[in-house]
KOLMILUM-345389 format. One record per residue (C-alpha): y, z, x; residue in three letters. Coordinates in Angstrom, 2 decimals, decimal comma. Layout:
<sites>
<site><yy>Y</yy><zz>Z</zz><xx>X</xx><rodo>ALA</rodo></site>
...
</sites>
This chain:
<sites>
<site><yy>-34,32</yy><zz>16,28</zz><xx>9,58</xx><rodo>UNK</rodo></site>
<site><yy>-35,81</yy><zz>13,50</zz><xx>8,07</xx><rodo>UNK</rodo></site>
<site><yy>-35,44</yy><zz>10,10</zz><xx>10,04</xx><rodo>UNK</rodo></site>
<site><yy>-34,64</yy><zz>7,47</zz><xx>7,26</xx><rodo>UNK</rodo></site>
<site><yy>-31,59</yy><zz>9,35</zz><xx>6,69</xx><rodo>UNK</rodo></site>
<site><yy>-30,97</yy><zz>9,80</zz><xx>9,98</xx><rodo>UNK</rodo></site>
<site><yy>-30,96</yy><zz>5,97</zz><xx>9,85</xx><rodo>UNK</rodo></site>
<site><yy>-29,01</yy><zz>5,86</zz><xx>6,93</xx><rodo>UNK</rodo></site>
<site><yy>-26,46</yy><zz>7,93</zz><xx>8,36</xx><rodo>UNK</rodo></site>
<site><yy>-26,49</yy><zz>5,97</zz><xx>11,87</xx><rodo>UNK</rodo></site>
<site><yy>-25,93</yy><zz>2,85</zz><xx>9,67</xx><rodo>UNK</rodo></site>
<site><yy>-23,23</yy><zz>3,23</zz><xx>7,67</xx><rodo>UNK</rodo></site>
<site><yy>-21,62</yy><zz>4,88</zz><xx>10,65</xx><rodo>UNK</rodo></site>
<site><yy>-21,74</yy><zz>1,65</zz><xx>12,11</xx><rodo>UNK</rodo></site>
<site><yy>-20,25</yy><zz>-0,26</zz><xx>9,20</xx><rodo>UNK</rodo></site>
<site><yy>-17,04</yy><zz>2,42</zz><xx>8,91</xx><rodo>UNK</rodo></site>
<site><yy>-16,45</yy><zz>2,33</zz><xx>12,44</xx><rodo>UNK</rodo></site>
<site><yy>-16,58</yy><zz>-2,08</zz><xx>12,25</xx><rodo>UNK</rodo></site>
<site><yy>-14,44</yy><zz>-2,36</zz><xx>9,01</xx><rodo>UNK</rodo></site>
<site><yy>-11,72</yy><zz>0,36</zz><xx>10,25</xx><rodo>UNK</rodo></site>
<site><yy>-11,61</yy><zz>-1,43</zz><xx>13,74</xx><rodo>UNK</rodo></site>
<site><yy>-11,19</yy><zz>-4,74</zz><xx>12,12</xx><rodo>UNK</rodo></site>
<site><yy>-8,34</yy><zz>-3,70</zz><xx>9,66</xx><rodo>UNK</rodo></site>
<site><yy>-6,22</yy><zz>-1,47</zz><xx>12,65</xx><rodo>UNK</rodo></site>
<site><yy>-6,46</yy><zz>-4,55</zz><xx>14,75</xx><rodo>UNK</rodo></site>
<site><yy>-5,63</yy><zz>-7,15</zz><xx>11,55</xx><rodo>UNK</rodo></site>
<site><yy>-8,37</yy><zz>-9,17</zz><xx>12,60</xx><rodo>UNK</rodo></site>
<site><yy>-7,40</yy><zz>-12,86</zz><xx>11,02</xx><rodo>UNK</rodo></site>
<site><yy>-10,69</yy><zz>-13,92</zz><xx>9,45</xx><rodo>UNK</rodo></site>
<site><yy>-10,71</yy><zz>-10,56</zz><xx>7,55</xx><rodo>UNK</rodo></site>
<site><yy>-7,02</yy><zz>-10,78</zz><xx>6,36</xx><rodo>UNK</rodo></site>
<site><yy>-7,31</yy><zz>-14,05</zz><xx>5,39</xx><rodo>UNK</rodo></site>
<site><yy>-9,96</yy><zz>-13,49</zz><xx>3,17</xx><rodo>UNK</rodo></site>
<site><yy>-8,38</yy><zz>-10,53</zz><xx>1,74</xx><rodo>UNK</rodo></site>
<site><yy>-5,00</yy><zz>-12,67</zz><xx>1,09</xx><rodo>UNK</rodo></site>
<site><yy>-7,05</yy><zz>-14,96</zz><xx>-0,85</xx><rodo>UNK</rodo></site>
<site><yy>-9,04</yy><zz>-12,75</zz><xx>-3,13</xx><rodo>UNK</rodo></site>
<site><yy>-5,70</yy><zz>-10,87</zz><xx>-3,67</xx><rodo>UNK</rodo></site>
<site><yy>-3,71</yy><zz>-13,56</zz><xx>-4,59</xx><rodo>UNK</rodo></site>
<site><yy>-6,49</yy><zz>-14,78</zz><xx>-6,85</xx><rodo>UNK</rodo></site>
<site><yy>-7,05</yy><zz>-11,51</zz><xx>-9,03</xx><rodo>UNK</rodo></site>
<site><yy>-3,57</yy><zz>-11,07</zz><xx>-9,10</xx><rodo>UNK</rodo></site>
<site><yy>-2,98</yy><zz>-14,67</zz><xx>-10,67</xx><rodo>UNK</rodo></site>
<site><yy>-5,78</yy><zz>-13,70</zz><xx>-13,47</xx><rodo>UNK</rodo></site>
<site><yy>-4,15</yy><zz>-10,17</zz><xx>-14,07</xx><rodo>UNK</rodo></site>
<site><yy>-1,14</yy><zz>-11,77</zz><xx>-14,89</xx><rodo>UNK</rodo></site>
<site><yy>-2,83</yy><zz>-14,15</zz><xx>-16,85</xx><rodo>UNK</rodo></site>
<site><yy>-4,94</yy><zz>-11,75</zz><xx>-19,04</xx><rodo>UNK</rodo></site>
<site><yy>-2,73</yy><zz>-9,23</zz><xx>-20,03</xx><rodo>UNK</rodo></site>
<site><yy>-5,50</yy><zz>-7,35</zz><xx>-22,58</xx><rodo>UNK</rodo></site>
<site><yy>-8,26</yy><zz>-7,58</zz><xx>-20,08</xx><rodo>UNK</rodo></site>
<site><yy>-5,08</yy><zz>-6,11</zz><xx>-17,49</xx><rodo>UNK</rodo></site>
<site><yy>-4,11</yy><zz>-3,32</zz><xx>-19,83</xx><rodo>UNK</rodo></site>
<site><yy>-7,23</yy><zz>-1,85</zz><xx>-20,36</xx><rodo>UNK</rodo></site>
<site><yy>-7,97</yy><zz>-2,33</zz><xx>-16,19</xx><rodo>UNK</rodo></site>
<site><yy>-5,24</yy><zz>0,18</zz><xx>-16,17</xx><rodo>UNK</rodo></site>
<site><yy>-6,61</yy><zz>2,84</zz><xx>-18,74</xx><rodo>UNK</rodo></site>
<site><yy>-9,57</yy><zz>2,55</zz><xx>-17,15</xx><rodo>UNK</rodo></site>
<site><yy>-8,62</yy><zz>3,08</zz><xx>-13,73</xx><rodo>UNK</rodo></site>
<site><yy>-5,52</yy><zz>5,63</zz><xx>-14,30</xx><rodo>UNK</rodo></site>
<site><yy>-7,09</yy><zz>8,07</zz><xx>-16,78</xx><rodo>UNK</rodo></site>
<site><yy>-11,03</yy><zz>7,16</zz><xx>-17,12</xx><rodo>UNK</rodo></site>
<site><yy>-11,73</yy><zz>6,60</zz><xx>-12,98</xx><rodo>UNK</rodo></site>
<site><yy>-8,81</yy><zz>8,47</zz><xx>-11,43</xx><rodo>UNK</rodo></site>
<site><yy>-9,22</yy><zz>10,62</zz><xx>-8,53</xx><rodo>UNK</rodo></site>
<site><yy>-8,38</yy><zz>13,32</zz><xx>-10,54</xx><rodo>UNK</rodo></site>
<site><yy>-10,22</yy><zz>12,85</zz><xx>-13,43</xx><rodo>UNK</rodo></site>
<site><yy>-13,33</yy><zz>12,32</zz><xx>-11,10</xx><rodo>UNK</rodo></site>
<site><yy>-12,55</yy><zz>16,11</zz><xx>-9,00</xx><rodo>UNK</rodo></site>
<site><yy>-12,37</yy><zz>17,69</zz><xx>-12,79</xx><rodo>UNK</rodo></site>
<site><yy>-15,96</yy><zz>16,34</zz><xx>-13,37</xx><rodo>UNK</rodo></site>
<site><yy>-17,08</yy><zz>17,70</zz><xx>-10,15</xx><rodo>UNK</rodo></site>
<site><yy>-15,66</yy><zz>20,62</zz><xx>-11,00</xx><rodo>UNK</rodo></site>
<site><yy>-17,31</yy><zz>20,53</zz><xx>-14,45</xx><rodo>UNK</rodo></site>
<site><yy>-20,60</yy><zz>20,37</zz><xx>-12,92</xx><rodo>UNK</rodo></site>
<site><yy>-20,44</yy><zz>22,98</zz><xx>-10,41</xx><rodo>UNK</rodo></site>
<site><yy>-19,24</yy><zz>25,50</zz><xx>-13,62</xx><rodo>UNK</rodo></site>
<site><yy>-22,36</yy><zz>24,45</zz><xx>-15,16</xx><rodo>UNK</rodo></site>
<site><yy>-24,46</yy><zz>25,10</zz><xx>-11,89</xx><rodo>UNK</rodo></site>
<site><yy>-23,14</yy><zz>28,60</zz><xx>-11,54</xx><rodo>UNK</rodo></site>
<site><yy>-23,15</yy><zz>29,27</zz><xx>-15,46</xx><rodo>UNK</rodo></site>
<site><yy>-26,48</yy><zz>27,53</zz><xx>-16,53</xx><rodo>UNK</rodo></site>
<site><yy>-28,78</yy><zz>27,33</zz><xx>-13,44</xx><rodo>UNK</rodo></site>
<site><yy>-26,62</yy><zz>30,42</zz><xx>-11,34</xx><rodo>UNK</rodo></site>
<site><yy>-26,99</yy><zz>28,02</zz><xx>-8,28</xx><rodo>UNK</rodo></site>
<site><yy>-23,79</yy><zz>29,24</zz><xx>-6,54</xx><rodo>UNK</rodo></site>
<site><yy>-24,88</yy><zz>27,58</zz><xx>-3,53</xx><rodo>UNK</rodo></site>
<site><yy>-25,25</yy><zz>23,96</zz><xx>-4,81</xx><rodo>UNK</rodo></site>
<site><yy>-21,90</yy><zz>24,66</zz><xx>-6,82</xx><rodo>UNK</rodo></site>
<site><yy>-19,87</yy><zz>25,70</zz><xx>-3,61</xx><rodo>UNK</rodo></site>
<site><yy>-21,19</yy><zz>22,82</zz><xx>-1,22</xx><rodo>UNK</rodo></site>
<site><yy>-20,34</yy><zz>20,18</zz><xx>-4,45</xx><rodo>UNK</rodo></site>
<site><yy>-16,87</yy><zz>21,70</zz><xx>-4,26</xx><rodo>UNK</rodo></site>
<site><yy>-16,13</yy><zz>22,28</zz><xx>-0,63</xx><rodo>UNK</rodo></site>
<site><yy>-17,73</yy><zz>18,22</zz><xx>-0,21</xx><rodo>UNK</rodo></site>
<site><yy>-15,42</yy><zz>17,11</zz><xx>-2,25</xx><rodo>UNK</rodo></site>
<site><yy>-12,53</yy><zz>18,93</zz><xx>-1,26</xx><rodo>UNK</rodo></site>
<site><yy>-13,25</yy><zz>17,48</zz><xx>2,41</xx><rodo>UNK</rodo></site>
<site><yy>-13,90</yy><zz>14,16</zz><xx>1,35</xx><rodo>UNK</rodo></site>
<site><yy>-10,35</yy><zz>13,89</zz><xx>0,07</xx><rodo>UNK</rodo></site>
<site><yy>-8,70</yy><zz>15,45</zz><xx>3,37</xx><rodo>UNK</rodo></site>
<site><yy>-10,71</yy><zz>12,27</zz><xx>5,40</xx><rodo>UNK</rodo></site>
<site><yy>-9,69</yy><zz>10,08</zz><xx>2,87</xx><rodo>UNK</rodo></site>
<site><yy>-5,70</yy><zz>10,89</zz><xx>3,63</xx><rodo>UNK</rodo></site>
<site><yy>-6,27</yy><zz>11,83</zz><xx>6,87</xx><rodo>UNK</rodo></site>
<site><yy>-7,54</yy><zz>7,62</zz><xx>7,42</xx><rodo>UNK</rodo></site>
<site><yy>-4,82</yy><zz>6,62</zz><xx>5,29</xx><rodo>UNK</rodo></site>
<site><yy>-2,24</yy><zz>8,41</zz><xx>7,59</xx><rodo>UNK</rodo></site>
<site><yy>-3,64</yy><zz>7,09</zz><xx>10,60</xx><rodo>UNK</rodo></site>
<site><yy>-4,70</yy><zz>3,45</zz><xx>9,89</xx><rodo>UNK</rodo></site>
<site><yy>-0,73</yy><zz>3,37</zz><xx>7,94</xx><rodo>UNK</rodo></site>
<site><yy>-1,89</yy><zz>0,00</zz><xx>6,19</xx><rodo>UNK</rodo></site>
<site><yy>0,58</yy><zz>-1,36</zz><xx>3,48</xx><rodo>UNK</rodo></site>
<site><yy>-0,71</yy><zz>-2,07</zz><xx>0,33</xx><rodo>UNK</rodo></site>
<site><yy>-0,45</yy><zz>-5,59</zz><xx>-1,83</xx><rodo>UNK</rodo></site>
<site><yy>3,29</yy><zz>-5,98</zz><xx>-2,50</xx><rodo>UNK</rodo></site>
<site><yy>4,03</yy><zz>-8,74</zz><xx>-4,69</xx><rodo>UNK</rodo></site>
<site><yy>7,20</yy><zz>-10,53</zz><xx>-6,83</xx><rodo>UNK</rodo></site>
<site><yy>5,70</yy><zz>-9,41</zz><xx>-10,27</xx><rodo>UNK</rodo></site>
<site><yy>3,55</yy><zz>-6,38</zz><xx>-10,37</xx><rodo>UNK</rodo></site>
<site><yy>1,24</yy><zz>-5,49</zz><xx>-13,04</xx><rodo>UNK</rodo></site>
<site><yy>0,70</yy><zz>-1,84</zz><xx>-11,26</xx><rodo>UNK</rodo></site>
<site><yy>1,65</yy><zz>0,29</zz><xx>-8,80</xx><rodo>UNK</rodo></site>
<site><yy>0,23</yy><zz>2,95</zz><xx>-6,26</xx><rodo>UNK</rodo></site>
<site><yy>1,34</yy><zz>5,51</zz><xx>-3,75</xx><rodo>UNK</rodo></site>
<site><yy>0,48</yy><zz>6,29</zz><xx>-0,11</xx><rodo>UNK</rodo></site>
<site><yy>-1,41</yy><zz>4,06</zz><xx>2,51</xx><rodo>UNK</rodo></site>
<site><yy>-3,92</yy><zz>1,46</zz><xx>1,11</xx><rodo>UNK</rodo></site>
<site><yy>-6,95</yy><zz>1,99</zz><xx>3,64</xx><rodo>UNK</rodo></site>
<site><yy>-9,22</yy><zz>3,40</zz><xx>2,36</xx><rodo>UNK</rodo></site>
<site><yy>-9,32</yy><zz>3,18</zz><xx>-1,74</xx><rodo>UNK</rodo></site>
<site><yy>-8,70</yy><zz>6,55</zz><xx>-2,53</xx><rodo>UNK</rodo></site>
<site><yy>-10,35</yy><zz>6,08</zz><xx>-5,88</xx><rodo>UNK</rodo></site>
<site><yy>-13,09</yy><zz>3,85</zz><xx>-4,70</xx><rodo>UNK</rodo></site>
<site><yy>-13,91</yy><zz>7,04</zz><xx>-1,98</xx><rodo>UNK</rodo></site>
<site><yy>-13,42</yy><zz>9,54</zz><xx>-4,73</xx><rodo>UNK</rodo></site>
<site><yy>-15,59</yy><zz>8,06</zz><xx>-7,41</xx><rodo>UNK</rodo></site>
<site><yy>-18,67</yy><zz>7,37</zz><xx>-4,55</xx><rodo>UNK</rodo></site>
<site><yy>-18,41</yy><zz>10,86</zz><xx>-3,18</xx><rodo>UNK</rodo></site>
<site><yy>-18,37</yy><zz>12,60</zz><xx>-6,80</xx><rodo>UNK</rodo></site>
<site><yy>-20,66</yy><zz>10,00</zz><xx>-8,62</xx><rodo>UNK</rodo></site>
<site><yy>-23,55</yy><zz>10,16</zz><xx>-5,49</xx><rodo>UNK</rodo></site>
<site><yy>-23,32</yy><zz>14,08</zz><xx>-5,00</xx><rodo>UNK</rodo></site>
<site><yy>-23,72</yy><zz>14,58</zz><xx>-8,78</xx><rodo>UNK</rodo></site>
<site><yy>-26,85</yy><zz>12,20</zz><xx>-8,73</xx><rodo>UNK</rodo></site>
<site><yy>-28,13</yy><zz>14,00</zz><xx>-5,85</xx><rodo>UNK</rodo></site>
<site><yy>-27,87</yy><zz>17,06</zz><xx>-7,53</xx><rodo>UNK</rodo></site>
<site><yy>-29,67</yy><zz>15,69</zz><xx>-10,74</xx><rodo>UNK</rodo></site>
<site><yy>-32,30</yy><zz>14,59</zz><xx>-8,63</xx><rodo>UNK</rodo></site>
<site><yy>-32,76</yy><zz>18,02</zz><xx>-6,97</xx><rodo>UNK</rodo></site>
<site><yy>-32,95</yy><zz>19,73</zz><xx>-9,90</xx><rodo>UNK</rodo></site>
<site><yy>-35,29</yy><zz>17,85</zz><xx>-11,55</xx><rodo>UNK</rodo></site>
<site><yy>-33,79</yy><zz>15,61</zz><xx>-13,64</xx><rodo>UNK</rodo></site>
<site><yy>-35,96</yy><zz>13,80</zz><xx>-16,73</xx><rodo>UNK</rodo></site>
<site><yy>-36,44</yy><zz>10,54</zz><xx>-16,41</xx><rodo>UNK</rodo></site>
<site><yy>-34,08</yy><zz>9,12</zz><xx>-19,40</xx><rodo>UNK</rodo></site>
<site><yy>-31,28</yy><zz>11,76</zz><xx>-18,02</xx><rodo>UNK</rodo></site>
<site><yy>-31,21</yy><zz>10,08</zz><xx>-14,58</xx><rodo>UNK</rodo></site>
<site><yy>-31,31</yy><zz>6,64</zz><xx>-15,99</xx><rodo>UNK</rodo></site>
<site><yy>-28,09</yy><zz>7,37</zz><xx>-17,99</xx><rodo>UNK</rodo></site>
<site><yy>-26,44</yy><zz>9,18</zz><xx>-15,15</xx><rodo>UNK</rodo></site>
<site><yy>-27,47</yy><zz>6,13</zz><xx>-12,88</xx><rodo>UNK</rodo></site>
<site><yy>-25,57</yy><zz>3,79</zz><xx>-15,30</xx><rodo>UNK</rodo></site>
<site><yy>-22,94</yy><zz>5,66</zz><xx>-15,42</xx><rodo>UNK</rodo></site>
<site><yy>-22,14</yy><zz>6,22</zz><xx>-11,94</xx><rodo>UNK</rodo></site>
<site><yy>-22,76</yy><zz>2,46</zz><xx>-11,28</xx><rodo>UNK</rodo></site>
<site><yy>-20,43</yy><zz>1,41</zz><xx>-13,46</xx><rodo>UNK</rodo></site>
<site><yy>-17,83</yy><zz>3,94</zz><xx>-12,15</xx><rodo>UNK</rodo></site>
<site><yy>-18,24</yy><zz>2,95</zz><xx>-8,59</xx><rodo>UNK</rodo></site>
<site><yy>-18,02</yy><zz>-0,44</zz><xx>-9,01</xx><rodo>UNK</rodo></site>
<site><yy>-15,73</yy><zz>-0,73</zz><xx>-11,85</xx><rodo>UNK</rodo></site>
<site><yy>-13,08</yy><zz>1,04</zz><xx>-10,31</xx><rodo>UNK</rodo></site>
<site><yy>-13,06</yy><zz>-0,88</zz><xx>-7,29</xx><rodo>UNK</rodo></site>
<site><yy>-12,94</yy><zz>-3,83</zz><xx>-8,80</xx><rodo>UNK</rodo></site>
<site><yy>-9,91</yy><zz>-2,92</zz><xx>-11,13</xx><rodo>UNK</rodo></site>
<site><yy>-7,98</yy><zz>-2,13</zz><xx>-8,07</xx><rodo>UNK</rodo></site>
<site><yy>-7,88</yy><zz>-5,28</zz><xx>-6,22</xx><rodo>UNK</rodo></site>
<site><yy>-7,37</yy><zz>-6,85</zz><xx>-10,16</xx><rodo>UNK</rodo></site>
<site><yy>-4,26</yy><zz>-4,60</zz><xx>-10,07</xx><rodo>UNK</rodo></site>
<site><yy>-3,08</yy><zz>-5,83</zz><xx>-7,04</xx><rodo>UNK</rodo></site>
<site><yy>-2,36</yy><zz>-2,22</zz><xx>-5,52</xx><rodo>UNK</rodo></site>
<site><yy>-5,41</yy><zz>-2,68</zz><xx>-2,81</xx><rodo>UNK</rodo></site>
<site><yy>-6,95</yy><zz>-5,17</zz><xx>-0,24</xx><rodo>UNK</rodo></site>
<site><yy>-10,84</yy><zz>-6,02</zz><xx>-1,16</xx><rodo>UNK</rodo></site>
<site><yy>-11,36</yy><zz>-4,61</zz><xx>2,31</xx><rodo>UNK</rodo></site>
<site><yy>-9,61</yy><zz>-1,12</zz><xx>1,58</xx><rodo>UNK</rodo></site>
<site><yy>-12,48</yy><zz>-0,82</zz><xx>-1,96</xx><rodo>UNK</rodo></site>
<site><yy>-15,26</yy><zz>-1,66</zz><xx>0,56</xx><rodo>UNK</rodo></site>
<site><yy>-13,99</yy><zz>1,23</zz><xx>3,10</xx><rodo>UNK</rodo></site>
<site><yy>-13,56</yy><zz>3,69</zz><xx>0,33</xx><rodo>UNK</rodo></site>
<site><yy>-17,44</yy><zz>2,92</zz><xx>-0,98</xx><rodo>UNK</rodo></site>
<site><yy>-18,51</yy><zz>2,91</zz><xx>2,73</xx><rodo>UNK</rodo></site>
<site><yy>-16,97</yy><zz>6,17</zz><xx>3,53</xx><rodo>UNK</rodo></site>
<site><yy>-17,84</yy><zz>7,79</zz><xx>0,12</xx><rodo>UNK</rodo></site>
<site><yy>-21,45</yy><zz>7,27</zz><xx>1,30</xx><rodo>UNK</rodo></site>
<site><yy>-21,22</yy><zz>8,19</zz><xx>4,76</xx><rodo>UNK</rodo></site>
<site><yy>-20,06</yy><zz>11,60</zz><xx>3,09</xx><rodo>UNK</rodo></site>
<site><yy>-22,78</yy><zz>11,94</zz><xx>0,69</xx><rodo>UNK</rodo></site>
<site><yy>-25,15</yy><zz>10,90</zz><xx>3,43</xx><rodo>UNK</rodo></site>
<site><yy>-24,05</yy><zz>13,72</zz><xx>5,57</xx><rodo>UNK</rodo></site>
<site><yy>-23,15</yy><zz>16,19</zz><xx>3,00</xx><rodo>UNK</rodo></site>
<site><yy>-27,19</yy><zz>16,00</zz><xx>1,64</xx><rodo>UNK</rodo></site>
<site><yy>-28,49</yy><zz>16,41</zz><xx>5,34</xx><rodo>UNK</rodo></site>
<site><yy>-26,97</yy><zz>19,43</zz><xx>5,54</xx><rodo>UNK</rodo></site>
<site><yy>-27,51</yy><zz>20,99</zz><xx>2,69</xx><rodo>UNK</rodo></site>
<site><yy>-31,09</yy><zz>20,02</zz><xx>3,00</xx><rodo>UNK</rodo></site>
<site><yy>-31,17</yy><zz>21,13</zz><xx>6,65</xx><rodo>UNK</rodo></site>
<site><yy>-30,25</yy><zz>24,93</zz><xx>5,13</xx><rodo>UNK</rodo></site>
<site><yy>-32,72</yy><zz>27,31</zz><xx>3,81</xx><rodo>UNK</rodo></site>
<site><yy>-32,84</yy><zz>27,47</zz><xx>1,05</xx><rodo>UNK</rodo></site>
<site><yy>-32,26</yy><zz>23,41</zz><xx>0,56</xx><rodo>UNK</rodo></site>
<site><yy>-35,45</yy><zz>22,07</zz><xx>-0,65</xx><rodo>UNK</rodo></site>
<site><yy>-35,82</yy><zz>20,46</zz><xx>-4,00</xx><rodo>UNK</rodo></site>
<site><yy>-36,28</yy><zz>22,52</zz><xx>-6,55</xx><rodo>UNK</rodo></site>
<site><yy>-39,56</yy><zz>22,18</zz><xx>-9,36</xx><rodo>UNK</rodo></site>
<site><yy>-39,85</yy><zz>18,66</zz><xx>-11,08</xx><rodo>UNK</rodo></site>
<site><yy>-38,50</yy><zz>19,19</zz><xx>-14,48</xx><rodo>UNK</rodo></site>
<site><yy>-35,83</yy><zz>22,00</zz><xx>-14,67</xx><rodo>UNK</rodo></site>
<site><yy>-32,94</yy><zz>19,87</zz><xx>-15,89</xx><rodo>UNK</rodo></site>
<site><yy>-35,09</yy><zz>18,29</zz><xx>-18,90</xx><rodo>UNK</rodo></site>
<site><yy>-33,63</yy><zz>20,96</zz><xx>-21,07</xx><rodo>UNK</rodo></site>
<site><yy>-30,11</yy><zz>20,82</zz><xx>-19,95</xx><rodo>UNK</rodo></site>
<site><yy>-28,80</yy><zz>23,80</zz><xx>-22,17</xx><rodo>UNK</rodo></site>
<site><yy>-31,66</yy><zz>26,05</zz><xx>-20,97</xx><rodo>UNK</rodo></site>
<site><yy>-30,39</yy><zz>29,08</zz><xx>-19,25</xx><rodo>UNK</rodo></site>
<site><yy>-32,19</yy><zz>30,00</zz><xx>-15,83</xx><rodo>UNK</rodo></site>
<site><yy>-33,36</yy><zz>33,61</zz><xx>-16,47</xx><rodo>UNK</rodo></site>
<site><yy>-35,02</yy><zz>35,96</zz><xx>-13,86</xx><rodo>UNK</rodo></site>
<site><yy>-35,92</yy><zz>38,88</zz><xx>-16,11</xx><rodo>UNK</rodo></site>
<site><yy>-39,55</yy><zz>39,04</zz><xx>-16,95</xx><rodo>UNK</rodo></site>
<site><yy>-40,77</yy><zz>40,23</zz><xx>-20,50</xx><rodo>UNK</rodo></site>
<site><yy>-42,84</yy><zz>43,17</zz><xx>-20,09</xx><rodo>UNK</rodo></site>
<site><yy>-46,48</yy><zz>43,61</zz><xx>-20,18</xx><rodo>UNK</rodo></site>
<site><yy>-47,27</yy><zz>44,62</zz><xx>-23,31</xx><rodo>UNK</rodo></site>
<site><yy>-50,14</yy><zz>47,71</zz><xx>-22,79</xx><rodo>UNK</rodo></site>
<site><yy>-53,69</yy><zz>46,66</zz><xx>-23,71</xx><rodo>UNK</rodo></site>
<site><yy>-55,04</yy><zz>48,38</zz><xx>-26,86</xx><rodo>UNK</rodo></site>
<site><yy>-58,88</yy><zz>49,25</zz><xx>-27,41</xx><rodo>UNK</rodo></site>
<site><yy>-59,30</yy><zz>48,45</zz><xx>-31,09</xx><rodo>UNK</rodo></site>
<site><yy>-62,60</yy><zz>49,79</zz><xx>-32,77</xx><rodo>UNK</rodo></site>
</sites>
């Protein structure tokens, strides 16, 4: 068990355990601050109705919790058809699948209502803390780089990916405090928590046999199909 993540672990432990204390107990500075960001986004959202419109594509269809389990799922096909890593495949899945059970579990016990305002531009089910979709898109997005890492992603593969998952994370946080259907302080909790899970999720899998990083280099030819058969020796010939 390595210590740094350890550390990391210990950490953001810490931080989950401060921000869901301070949002069971409503403690003023914090809600005050959330009022005010809240009220602000929601005054641009209804101001920019284009920019508000496509907040909603985005976060409804592109970053939705669903949409973001489907590429999980996606990606542990391709382990199991491509690389035959059943193992990686199953954790990615089962991860994911518990992820979402903390995720409601929190929201059922913390029971915190969501923005409710006079003119919506959006609406949401369920408890607000955490963001379900800001949990969901850090759990799915930092698993799958984990993965890319582990098997050996190249180096313009893992840039891309990187991007990607940046954007995701942070984009669809910020559209749901612009949508008015979450406190800023429910998108930090779901990022928080999201890594807390990938944290913990990669120390165990790395504390398995069985868990150590593959070569350097096997996902540079992403369509290649991991093969165990061996061609055989062809017999050596005398020629005279």
């Amino acid at each position: 068990m390595h210590r740094p993540a350890v550390l990391a672990i210990a950490a953001l432990t810490v931080l989950c355990a401060a921000l869901l204390t301070l949002v069971a107990v409503e403690w003023r500075p914090l809600m005050t601050l959330d009022g005010h960001i809240a009220h602000t986004t929601h005054r641009w959202a209804l101001d920019e109705h284009g920019l508000t419109h496509f907040f909603r594509i985005l976060t409804d269809w592109v970053w939705d919790p669903l949409t973001m389990r489907l590429v999980a799922a996606a990606a542990a096909l391709w382990l199991v058809w491509r690389r035959s890593a059943w193992r990686a495949a199953l954790w990615l899945e089962v991860v994911c699948a518990l992820g979402t059970l903390a995720q409601q579990a929190l929201k059922a016990a913390v029971g915190r209502p969501r923005p409710v305002w006079p003119d919506p531009v959006d609406s949401a089910h369920y408890a607000a803390f955490p963001s379900g979709h800001a949990m969901t898109a850090t759990v799915v997005c930092g698993l799958l780089l984990w993965l890319l890492r582990r098997f050996g992603a190249g180096r313009v593969l893992w840039h891309t990916a990187l991007t990607v998952a940046v954007v995701s994370v942070v984009g669809v946080g910020l559209t749901r405090v612009w949508l008015g259907v979450h406190w800023f302080s429910d998108v930090v909790g779901g990022w928080l928590l999201g890594a807390l899970v990938v944290a913990v999720a990669v120390m165990v899998y790395e504390g398995q046999p069985g868990g150590r990083p593959s070569s350097p280099g096997a996902l540079r030819d992403p369509f290649r199909r991991t093969d165990t058969r061996r061609t055989p020796a062809m017999p050596w010939t005398d020629r005279r």
